[in-house]
C-alpha positions as CSV (number, residue, x, y, z in Angstrom):
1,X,0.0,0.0,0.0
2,X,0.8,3.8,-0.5
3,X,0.6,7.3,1.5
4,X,-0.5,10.0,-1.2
5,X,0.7,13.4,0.7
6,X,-0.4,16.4,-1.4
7,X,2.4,19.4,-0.9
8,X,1.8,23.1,-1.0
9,X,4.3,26.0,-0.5
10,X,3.2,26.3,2.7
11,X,3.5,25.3,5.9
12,X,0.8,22.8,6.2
13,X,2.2,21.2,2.9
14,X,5.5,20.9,5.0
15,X,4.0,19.3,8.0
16,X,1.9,17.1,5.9
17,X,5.2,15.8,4.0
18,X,6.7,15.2,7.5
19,X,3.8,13.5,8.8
20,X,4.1,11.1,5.6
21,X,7.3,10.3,6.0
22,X,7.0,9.4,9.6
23,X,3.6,7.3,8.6
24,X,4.7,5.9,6.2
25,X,8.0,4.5,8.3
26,X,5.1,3.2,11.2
27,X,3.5,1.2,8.1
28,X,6.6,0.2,6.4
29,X,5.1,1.3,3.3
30,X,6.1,3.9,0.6
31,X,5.0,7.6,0.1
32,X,4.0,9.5,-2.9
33,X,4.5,12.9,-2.8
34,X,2.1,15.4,-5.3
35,X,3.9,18.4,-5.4
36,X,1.7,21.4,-5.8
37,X,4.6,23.8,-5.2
38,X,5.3,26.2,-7.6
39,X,9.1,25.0,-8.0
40,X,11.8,21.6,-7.5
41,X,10.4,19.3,-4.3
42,X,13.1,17.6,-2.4
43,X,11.4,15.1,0.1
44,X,12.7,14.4,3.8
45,X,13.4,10.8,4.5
46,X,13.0,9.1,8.2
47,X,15.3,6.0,9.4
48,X,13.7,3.1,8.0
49,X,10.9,4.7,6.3
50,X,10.4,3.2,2.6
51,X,11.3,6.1,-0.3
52,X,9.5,8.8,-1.0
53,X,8.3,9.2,-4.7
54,X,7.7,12.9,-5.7
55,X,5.3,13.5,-8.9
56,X,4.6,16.9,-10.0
57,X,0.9,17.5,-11.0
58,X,0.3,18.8,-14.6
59,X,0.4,22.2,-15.3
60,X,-2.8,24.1,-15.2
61,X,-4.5,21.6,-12.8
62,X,-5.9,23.0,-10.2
63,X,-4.8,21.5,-6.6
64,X,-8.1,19.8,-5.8
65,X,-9.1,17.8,-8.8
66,X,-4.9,17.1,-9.1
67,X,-5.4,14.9,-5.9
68,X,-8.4,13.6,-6.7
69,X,-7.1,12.3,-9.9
70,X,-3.9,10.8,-8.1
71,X,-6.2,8.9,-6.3
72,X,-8.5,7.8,-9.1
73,X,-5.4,6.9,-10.8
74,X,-3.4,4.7,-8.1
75,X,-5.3,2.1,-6.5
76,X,-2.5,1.3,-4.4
77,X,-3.2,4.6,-2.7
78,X,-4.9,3.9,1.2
79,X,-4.1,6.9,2.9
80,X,-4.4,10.8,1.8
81,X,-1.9,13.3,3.9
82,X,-3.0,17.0,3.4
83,X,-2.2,19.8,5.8
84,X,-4.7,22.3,6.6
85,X,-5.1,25.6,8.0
86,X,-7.7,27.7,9.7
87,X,-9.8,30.1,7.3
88,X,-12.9,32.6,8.4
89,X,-16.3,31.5,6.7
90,X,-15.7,34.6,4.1
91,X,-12.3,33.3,2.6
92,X,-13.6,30.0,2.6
93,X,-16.7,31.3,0.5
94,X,-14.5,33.7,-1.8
95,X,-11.9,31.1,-2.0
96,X,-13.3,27.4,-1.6
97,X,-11.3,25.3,0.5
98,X,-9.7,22.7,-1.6
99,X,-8.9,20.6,2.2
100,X,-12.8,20.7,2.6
101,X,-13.1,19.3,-0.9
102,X,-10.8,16.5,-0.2
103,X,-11.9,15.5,3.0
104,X,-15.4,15.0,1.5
105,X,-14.5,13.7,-2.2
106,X,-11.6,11.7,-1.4
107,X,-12.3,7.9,-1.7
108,X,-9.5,7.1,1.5
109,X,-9.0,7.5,4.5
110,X,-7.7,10.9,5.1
111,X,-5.0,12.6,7.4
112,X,-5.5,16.1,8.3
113,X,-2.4,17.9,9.2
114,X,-2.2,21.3,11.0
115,X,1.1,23.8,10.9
116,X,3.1,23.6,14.3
């Protein structure tokens, strides 16, 4: 089996990553990173954790339906790693909230990772 972590230029998308890692060296399985940053990803590793397999998400793909589709396309995939942060009600309505989105539309289990 597989961790998918999704990683944003943030820090939730750090702590997500980290959390991956470190989950992914409890299961003894491997972790996919998406990288939704806007440049080069270079994954952590954690002492006996399994590599870490970064993939960069098409160009033009917005962050949400990039996951989504990881997941679609990987069946291996049984645990989603996203990092989240808190919003007021009017940026989440002006914005959306892509962790929202995934925490309802996401066909696995999914991790919810704050910053700090």
């Amino acid at each position: 089996m597989t961790i998918l972590v999704a990683v944003t230029d943030d820090g939730p998308g750090t702590a997500a990553l980290e959390e991956a890692v470190r989950e992914g060296a409890r299961r003894g399985t491997g972790v996919v990173a998406l990288n939704l940053r806007a440049g080069p990803l270079e994954p952590p590793s954690a002492e006996g954790a399994p590599g870490v397999t970064v993939v960069d998400r098409l160009l033009g793909v917005e962050d949400g339906d990039a996951v989504l589709e990881r997941l679609e396309a990987d069946a291996d995939i049984d645990l989603l790693v996203i990092g989240v942060r808190r919003r007021s009600p009017v940026g989440k309505a002006l914005l959306g909230d892509v962790a929202q989105r995934l925490l309802l539309e996401a066909a696995v289990p999914v991790l919810a990772v704050k910053d700090g």
